[in-house]
C-alpha positions in Angstrom: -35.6 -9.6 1.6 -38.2 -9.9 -1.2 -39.3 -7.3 -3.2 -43.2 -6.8 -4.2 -46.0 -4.6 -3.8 -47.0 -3.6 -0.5 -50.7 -2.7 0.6 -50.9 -1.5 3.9 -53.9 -1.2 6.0 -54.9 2.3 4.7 -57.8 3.3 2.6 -59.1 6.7 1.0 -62.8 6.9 1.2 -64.3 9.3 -1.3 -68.0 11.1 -0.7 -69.0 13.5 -3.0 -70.9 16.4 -2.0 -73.7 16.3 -4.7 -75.4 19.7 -4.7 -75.7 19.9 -8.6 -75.4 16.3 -9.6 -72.6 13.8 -10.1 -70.6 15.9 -12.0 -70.6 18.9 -9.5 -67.9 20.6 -7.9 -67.1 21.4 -5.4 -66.6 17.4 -3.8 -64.5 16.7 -0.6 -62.7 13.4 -0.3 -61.9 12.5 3.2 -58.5 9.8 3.2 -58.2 7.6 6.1 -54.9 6.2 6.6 -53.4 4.0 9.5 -49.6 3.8 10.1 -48.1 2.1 12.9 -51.7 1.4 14.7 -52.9 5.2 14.6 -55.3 6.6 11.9 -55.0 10.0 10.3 -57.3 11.5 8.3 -56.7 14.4 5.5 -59.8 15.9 4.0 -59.3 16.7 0.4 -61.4 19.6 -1.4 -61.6 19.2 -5.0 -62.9 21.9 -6.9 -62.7 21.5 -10.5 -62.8 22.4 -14.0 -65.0 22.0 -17.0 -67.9 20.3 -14.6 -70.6 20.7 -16.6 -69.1 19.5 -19.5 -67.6 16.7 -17.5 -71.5 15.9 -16.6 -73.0 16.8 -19.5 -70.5 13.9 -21.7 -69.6 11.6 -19.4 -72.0 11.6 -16.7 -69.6 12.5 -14.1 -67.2 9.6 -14.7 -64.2 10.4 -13.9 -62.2 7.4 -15.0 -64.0 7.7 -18.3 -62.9 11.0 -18.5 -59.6 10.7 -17.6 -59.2 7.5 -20.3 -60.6 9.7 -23.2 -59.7 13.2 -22.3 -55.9 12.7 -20.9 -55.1 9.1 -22.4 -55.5 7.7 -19.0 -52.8 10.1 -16.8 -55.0 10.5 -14.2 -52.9 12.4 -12.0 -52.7 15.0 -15.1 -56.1 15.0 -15.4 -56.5 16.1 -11.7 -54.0 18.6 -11.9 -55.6 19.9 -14.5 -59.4 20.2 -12.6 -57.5 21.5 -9.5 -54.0 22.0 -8.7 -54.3 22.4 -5.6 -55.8 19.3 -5.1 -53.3 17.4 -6.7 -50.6 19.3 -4.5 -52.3 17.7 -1.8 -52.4 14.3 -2.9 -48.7 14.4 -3.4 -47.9 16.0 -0.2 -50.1 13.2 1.2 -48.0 10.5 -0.5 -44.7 12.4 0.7 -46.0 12.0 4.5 -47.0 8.1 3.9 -43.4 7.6 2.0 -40.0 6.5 3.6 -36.7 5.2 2.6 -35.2 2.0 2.6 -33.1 1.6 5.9 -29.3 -0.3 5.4 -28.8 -3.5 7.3 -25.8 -2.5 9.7 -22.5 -4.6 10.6 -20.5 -3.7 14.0 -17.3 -5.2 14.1 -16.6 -6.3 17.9 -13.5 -8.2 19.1 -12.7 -10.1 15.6 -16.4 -10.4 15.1 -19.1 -9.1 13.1 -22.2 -8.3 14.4 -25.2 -8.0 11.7 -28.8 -6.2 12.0 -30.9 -6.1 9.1 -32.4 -3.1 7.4 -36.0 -2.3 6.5 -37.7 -2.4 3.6 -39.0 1.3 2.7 -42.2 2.3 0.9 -43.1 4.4 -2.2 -46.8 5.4 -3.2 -47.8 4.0 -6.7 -49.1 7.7 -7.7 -50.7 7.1 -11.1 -52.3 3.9 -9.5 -53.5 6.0 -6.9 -54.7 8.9 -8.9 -57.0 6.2 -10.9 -58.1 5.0 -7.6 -59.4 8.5 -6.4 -61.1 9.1 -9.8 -62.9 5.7 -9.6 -63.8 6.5 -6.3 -65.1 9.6 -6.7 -67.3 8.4 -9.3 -68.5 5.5 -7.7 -68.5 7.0 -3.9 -66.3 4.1 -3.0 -62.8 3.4 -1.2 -59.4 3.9 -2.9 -57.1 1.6 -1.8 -53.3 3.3 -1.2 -50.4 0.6 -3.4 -46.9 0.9 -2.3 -43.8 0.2 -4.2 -41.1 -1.4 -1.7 -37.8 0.5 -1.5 -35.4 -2.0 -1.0 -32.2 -0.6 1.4 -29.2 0.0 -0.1 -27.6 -3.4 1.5 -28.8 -6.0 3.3 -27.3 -8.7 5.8 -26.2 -11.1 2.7 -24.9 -7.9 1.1 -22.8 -6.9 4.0 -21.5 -10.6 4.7 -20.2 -10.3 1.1 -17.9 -7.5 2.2 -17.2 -8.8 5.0 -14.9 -11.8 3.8 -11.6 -12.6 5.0 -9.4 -11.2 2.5 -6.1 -12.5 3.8 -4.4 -14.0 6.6 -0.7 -13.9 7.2 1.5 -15.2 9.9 5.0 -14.7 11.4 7.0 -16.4 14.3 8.2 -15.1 17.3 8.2 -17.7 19.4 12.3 -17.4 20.0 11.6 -13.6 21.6 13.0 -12.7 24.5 10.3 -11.3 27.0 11.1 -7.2 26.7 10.8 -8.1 22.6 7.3 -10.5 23.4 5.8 -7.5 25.2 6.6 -5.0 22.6 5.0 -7.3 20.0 1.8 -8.1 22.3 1.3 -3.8 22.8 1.8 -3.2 19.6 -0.7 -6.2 18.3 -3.6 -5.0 20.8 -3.2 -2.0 19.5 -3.7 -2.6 15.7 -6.3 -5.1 16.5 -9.9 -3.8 15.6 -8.5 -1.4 13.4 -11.3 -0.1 10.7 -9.8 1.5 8.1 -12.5 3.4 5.5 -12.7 3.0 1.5 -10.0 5.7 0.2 -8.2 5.3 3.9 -5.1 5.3 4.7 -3.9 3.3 7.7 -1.0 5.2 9.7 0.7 1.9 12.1 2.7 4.9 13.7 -0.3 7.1 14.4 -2.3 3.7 16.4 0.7 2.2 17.2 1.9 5.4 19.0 5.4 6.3 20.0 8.1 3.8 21.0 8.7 5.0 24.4 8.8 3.4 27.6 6.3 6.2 28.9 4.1 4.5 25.6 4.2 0.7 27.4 7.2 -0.2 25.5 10.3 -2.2 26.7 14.1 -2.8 25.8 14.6 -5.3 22.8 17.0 -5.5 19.8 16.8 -3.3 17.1 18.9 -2.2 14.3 20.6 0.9 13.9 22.8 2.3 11.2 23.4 -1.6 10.3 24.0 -3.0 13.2 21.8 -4.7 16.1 21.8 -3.0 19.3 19.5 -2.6 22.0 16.8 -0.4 21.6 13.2 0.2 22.9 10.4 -0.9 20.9 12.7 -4.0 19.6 10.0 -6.3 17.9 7.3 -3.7 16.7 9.1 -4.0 13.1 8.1 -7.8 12.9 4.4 -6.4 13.4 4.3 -3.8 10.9 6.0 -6.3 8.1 3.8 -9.2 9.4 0.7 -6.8 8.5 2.2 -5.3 5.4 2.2 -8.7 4.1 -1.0 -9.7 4.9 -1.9 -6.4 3.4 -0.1 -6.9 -0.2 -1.8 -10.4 0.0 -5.1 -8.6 -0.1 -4.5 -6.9 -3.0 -4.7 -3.8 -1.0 -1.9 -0.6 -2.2 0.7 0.4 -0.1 1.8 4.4 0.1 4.9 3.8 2.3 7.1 0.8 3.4 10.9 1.3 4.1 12.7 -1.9 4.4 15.3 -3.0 7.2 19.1 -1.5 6.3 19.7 -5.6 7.2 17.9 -8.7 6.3 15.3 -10.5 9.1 14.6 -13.9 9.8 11.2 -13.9 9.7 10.6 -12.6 5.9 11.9 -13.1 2.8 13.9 -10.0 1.5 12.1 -7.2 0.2 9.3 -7.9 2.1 10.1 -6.7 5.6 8.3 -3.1 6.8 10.7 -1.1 9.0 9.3 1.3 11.2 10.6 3.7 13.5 10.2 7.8 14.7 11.4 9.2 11.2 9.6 5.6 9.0 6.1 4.9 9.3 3.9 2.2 7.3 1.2 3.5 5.2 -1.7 1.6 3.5 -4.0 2.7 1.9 -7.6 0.8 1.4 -8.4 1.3 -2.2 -11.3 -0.6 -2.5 -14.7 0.1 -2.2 -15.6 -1.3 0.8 -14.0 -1.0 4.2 -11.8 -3.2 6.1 -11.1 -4.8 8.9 -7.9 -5.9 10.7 -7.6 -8.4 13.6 -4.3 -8.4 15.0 -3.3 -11.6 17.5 -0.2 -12.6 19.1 -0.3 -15.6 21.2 2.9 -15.7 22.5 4.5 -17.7 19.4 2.7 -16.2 16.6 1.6 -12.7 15.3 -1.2 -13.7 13.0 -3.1 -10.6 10.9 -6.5 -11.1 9.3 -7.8 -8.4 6.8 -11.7 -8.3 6.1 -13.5 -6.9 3.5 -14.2 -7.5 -0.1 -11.7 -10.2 -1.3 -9.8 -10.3 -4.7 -11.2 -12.5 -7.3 -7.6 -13.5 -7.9 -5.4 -15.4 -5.3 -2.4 -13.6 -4.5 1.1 -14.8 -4.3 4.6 -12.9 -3.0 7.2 -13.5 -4.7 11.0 -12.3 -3.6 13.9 -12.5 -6.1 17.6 -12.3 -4.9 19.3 -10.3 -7.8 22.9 -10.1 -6.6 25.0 -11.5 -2.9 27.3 -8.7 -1.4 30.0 -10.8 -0.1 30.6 -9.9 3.2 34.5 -10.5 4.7 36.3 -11.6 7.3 38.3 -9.4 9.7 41.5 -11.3 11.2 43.3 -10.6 13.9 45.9 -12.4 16.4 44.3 -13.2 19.8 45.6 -14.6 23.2 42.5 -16.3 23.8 41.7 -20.3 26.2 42.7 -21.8 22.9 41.7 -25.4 22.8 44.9 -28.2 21.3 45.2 -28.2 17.7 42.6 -24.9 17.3 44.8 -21.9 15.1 41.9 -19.7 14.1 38.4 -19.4 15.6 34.8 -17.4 14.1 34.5 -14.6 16.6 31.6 -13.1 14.5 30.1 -15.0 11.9 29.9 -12.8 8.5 26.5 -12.6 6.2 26.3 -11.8 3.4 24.1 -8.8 2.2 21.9 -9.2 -1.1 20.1 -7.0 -3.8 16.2 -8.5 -3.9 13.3 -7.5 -5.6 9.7 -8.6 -4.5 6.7 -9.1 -6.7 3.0 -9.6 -6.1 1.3 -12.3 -8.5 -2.4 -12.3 -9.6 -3.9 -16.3 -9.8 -6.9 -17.7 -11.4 -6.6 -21.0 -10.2 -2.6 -21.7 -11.4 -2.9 -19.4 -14.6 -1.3 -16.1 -13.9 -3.2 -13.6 -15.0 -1.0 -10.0 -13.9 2.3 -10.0 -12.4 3.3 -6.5 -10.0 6.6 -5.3 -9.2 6.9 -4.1 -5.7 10.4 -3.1 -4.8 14.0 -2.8 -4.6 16.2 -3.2 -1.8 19.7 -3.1 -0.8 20.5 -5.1 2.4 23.6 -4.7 3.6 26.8 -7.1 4.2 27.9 -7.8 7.8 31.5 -8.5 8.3 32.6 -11.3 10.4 35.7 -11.1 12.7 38.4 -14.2 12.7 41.0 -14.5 15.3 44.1 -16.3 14.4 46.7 -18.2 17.6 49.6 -16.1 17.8 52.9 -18.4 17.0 54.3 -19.3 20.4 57.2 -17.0 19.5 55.1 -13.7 18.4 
């Protein structure tokens, strides 16, 4: 959108009404103006001071007078022969004014819609002002200059905060189908999701309660350490799979609890557990607002955020600082043992694991600012070992 002078198809005609000369007062200025294909007209009454000496010296020049008397401030020198008339003038440039108008963005289904803004208009007083006194003196037409306001933001300004900030993916392609549903629900529901500059983004609150009454179905979930069924099994791999495509761009996080177990989808530390007492909170500190579009296609739960990307590439880093050995739990079974077999893995054993996760700041492959995150605690989970009873126990 460029930027210049505007002259609109409007024009102030000034007659003087010359009952004691040029210089005499009172003179009425009749302004034509036409916006949007429909002429106005303002009569303007100027009455004056110091006529006769404004006569007498400069022969009823006004810009003459205005140059040597006022240093060429022509809109001081008419509010000093009449304020009134000068009130008028600027009321008259108030009614031909108008502001800049914003292009707008709607974001629709994962898309951005654009309309561009208008260009708004500002009266070039003191050029105006020396057009009234010239045309008062010569009984000619005063041609009304705008300024162009430009909007506040334009189309190219709003596709510039508009950018995909990050895009992060996880797999559930292994699901079962109660666990596929609650991920789908929970993915159409995030999706679209417009979260403001100094928002905060409540996955609980859109989300909505894990119920069956809520759409949800029976999955696995953990409890207290342990996998059991549950309903709402699966909405955890959403939350983490969009808290990590939130930390990737660069955007804070208020709350994230991590699993009481580690998940197969994530790296430690950078899970996002949610449930009725846990929710996920980010918040959008930067100055624009963003977008989310949430997918799940039956194998992956892909999350794009929009908005104003980081200068820096982002990197997550998660750091195992100590195993917790888990143990095996023996005990003598009768069980279809096989020839040769003594012992078999009931329950395999995992071990649990302090980790630590970091977020890393790039330009290009120099790092420039390293964060730390967070620490968890994931706990151990014991296996169980049965052992052949001797033929004579």
């Amino acid at each position: 959108m460029k930027t210049r002078k505007i002259f609109l198809t409007i024009f102030v005609a000034a007659f003087a009404a010359l009952l004691l000369g040029a210089s005499a007062f009172p003179q009425t200025i009749e302004a034509h103006y036409f916006v949007d294909g429909a002429e106005m007209k303002e009569t303007l009454r100027l009455t004056g001071k110091d006529g006769l000496y404004l006569g007498a010296v400069y022969g009823g020049d006004l810009v003459e007078y205005g140059k040597n008397e006022f240093s060429g401030n022509y809109s001081k020198m008419f509010g000093y022969l009449d304020g009134e008339f000068y009130r008028k003038v600027e009321a008259l440039c108030e009614r031909l004014e108008r502001p800049g108008i914003s292009a707008s963005v709607v974001w629709d289904k994962g898309t951005f819609l654009y309309e561009e803004g208008f260009l708004g208009r500002r009266v070039d007083r003191e050029r105006l002002f020396f057009e009234l006194a010239r045309a008062v003196t010569d009984r000619s037409v005063a041609q009304v200059v705008f300024d162009p306001i430009p909007p506040d933001l334009s189309v190219a300004d709003l596709r510039g905060i508009t950018r995909k900030m990050a895009s992060y993916s996880t797999d559930y392609s292994k699901s079962a189908e109660g666990r596929k549903s609650n991920v789908r629900l929970a993915c159409e529901r995030l999706d679209g999701t417009i979260v403001p500059s100094g928002g905060v983004l409540s996955f609980n609150e859109i989300v909505g309660e894990r119920t069956r009454q809520n759409g949800f179905s029976n999955a696995k979930i953990i409890v207290d350490g342990v996998f059991v069924e549950g309903i709402g099994g699966g909405v955890c791999q959403v939350s983490t799979t969009l808290f990590d495509a939130w930390l990737y761009a660069g955007l804070s996080v208020e709350r994230a609890a991590a699993h009481s177990l580690p998940v197969s989808y994530v790296a430690p530390s950078l899970d996002a557990m949610v449930s009725s007492a846990s929710d996920l909170l980010l918040k959008n500190d930067s100055d624009f607002p963003v977008y989310l579009r949430v997918k799940a296609d039956g194998k992956k739960i892909t999350v794009d955020v929009f908005g104003k990307p980081s200068p820096y590439s982002v990197r997550l880093k998660s750091v195992t600082e100590k195993i917790l050995p888990a143990v095996y739990a023996e005990s003598l079974l009768d069980l279809d043992w096989q020839e040769g077999e003594t012992e078999r893995i009931v329950k395999k054993k995992k071990d649990g694991r302090i980790s630590v996760a970091y977020r890393e700041y790039y330009e290009g492959e120099r790092l420039v600012k390293r964060e730390f995150l967070r620490r968890n605690v994931y706990k151990p989970q014991d296996g169980e070992r049965a052992l052949k009873p001797k033929a004579d126990e």
